[in-house]
C-alpha positions in Angstrom: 2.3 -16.5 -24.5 2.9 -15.8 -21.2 5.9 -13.5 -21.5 4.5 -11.0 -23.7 1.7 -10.6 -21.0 4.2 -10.1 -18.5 6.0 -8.1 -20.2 3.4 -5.5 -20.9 2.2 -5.9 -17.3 5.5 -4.9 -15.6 6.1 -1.9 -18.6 2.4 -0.8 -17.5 4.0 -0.5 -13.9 7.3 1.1 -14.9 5.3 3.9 -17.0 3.2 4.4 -14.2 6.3 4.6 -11.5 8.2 7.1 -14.2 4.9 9.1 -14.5 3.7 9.4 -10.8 7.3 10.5 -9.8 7.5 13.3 -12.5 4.5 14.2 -11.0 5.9 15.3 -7.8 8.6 17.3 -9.2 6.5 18.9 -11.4 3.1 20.3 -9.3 2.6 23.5 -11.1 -0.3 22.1 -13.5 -3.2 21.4 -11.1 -5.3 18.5 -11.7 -1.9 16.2 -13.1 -1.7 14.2 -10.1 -5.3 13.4 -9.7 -5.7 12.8 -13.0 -2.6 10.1 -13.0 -3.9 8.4 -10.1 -7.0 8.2 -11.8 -5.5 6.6 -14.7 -3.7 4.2 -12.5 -6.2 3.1 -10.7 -8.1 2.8 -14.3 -4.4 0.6 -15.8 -4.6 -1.6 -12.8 -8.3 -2.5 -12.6 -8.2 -3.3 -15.8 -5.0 -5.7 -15.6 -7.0 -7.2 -12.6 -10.7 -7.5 -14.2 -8.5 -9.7 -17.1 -7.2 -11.9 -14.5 -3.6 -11.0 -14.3 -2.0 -10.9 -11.3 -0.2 -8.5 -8.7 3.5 -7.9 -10.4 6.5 -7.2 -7.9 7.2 -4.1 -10.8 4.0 -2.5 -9.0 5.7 -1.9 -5.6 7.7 1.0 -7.3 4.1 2.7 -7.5 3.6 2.1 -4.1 6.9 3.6 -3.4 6.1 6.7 -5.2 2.3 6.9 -4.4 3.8 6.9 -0.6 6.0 10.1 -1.6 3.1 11.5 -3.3 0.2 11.0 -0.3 2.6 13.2 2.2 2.5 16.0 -0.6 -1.0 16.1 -1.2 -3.0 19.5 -0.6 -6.2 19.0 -1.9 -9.5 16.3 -0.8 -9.8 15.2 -4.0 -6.7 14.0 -4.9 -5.7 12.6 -1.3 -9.4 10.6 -2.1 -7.8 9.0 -5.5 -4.8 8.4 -4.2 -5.9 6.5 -1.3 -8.4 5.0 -3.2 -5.3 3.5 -5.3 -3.0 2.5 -2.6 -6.1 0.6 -0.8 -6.8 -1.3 -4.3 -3.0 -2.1 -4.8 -3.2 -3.6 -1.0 -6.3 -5.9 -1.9 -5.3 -7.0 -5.6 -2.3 -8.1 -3.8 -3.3 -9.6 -1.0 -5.9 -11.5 -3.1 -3.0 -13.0 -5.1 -1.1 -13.6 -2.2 -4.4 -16.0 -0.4 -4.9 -17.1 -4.1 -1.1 -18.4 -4.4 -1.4 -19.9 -0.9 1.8 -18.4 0.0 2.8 -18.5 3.3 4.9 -15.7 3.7 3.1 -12.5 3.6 5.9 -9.6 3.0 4.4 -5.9 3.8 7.3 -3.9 3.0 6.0 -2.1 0.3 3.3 -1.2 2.6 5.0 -0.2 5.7 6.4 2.6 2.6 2.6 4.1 2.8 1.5 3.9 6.4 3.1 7.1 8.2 1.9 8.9 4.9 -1.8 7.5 5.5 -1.7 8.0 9.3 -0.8 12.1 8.7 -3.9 12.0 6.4 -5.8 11.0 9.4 -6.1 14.6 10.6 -7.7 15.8 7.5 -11.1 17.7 8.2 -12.6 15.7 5.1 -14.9 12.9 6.5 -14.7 10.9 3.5 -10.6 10.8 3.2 -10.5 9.8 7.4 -13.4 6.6 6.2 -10.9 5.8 3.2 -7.8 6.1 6.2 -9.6 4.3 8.4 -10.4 1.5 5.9 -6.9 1.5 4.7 -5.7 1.5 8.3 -8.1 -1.3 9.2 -6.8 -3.5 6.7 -3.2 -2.9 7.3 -4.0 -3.9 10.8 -5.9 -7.4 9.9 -2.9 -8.0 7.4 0.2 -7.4 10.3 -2.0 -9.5 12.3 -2.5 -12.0 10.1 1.4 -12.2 9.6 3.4 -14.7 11.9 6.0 -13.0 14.0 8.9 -15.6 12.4 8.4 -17.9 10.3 10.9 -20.4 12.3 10.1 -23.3 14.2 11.0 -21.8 17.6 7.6 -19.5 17.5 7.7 -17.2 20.3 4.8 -15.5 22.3 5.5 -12.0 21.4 3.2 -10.9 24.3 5.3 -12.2 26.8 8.7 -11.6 24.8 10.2 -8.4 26.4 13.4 -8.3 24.9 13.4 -6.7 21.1 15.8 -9.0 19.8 14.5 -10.1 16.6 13.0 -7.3 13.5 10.7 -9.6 12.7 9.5 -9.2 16.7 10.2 -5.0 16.3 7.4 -4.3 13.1 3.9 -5.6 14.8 4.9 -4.3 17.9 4.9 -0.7 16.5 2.1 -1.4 14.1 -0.3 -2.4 17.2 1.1 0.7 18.9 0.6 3.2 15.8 -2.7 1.7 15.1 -3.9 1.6 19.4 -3.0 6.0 19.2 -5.0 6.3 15.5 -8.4 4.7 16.5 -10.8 7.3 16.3 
């Protein structure tokens, strides 16, 4: 019973990646992309209000929903999209605390912070409090992350020598995040 679940889950996630990425190409119908993010948002707030959880298949939405936050013109759909990408963050993370897994992995969110940071500069106040939340949680979640996940834990504070990636990515995070504060 389980497979067919899955199964619809991760073809939910695919139709959403194919859709979202025509949608860049094809920009000449106003209101498309707000419209599909909407519906998104709508696909995976349903998924999540019937328990299911966060699919790996949903990190090719990010992927594109980072392509399509850089492109975005107008307040309304920079509002939706951001509005998607911060749900996609929690309903993850929530499986991720739920699952008690140790390892958190941000990569598909690392895809969407330089596209969320350049909407920082919008003139809209309500797209910089959606940024800032966004930003905030990013923040809690690369602090939350252990440097390495080997025994010989290093003080990364004291560590001066950039020897390791896993040492490289909270490093610039703290520094992005220190020049975004408002």
């Amino acid at each position: 019973m389980v497979q067919p679940t899955y199964d619809a889950q991760a073809s939910s996630a695919m139709l959403m990646e194919a859709l979202l990425s025509q949608c860049l190409f094809h920009k000449k119908i106003l209101g498309t992309t707000s419209t599909l993010l909407g519906l998104s948002k709508h696909l995976f707030s349903v998924q999540k209000d019937l328990g299911l959880c966060y699919l790996a298949e949903i990190s090719g939405v990010l992927s594109c929903l980072s392509h399509s936050l850089s492109g975005l013109e107008f307040e309304h759909e920079q509002l939706v999209g951001l509005k998607l990408l911060a749900f996609l963050i929690e309903w993850k993370h929530e499986n991720v605390l739920e699952l008690q897994e140790q390892k958190h992995c941000l990569s598909e969110e690392l895809l969407c912070v330089m596209a969320v940071i350049n909407l920082a500069i919008s003139p809209s106040k309500s797209v910089k409090a959606v940024v800032y939340h966004i930003l905030s949680r990013f923040s809690s979640l690369v602090l939350d992350t252990p440097a390495t996940h080997s025994s010989d834990q290093q003080d990364i504070s004291t560590d001066y020598h950039i020897s390791k990636p896993a040492l490289i990515l909270p490093k610039l995070l703290r520094h992005i995040w220190s020049q975004v504060i408002f």
